[in-house]
N, C-alpha and C positions, 0 to 999 in steps of 0.2 A: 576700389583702391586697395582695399585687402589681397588681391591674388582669386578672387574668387567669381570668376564669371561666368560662370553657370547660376550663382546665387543672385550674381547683379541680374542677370536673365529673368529667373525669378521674379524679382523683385520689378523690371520694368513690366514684366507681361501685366501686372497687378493696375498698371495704367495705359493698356495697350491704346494707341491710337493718340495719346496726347501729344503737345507738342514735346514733353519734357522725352519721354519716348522715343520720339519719333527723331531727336537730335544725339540722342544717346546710345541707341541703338547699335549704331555702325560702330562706335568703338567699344562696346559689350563684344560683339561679333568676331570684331579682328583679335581682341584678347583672348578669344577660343578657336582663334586659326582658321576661321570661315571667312577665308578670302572674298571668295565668289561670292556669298553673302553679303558680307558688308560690301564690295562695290551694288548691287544691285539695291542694298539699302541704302546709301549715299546719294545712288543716281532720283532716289526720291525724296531727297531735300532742295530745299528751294534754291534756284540756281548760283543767284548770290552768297550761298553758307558757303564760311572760308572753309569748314572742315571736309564740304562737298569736294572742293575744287580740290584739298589736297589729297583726297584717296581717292578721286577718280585719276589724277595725275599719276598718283603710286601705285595702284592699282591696274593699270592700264602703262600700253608699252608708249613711256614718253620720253621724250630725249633726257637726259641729264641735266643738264640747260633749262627746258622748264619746269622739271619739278624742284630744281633749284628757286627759279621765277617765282613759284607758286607761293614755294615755304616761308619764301622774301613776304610775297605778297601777305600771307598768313603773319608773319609776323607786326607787317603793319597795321592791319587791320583786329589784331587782337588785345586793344587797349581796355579791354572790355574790364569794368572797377572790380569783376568777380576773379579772383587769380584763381580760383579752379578751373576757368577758361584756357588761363595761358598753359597752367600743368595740363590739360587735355591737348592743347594743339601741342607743346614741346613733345607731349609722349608718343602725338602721331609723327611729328616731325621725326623722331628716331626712330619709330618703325619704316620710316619712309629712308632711310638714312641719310638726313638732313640735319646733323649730328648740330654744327654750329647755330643754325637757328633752334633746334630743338634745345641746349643747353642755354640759351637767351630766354626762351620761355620759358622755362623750369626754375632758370633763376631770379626771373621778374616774377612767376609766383610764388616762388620763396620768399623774395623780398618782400612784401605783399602779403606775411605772415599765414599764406599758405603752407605748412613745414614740412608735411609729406613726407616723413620717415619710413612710414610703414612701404608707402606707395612706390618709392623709390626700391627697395630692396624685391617687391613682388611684382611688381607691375611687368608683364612679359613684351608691352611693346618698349622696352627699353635696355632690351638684350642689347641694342648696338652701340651703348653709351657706356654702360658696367666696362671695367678693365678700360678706361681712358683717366686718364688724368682731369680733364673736366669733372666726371661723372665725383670721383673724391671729393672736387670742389662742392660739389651740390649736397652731398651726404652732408659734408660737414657742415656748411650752412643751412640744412636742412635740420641738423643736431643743434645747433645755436639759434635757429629759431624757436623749437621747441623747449630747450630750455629759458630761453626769455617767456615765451608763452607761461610755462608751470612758474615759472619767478612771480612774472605779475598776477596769474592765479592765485599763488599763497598771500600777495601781499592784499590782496582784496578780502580775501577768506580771516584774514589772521586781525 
C-alpha cells in the first residue's frame, strides 16, 4: 500500500506458498506491470476467487460487457467484514477500468475505517481513477476518516 512492490515482493516470498501468498500475489505482480504474470498467477487460484475471475477477464481479450459482469459480480460478492478486501478489489477494478465499481469499493472501504491516504495517492493500479471527480471524492473521505481515526486515538491516549 506504500508504492512499494518489489518490497511487498519481498516480503511475500518470506511466506512463499501460503495461502496469504498465494491470494496476494497477483496484485504485488500487476503493481510491478508484470501482466503476463499475474494472469498466469491468478489462473492458480481457486476458481471461485472473485479477484481470479476479474484479472483473468481483464487480462484476457473479453468483451466489454463482461468484464463489466465480472466487476458487478465482484462487487457483490465482496461484502467480505475486512475493507482491505474491498480497497483490493476497487483498485483492481480500476486497473481493469471499471472506474464506477471500483470507486464503490474504495469507498465502502473507506466507510469501513479503512482510510487509505497513503494508498490512494501511490498505489499505481489507480492511475485510471486520479484526475476524475470521484477519485477527489475518496481522497477527501479518505482524509476524514483519518482524522476521525487520530481524534479517537488522542481521546483514548489522553
Amino acid at each position: 500500500m506504500l508504492g512499494q512492490p518489489e518490497r511487498a515482493l519481498d516480503f511475500a516470498n518470506l511466506d512463499a506458498g501460503s495461502d496469504w501468498t498465494h491470494l496476494n500475489l497477483p496484485n504485488i505482480l500487476l503493481q510491478q506491470g508484470k501482466r503476463q504474470q499475474t494472469l498466469e498467477t491468478a489462473k492458480q487460484l481457486p476458481a471461485d476467487e472473485p479477484e481470479r475471475k476479474l484479472l483473468v477477464a481483464c487480462l484476457t481479450p473479453a468483451s466489454p460487457a463482461e468484464l463489466a459482469q465480472v466487476a458487478h459480480q465482484v462487487e457483490n460478492v465482496s461484502k467480505n467484514p475486512d475493507p482491505e478486501v474491498s480497497y483490493t478489489f476497487g483498485a483492481l477494478a480500476a486497473y481493469c477500468r471499471q472506474n464506477d465499481s471500483a470507486f464503490r469499493l474504495i469507498k465502502s472501504a473507506i466507510d469501513r475505517n479503512y482510510c487509505a491516504t497513503d494508498a490512494l495517492q501511490s498505489d499505481p493500479l489507480l492511475a485510471t481513477l486520479r484526475g476524475t471527480p470521484e477519485f477527489g471524492q475518496l481522497v477527501s473521505a479518505a482524509n476524514q476518516c483519518q482524522s476521525r481515526f487520530r481524534a479517537e486515538t488522542n481521546q483514548v491516549t489522553q
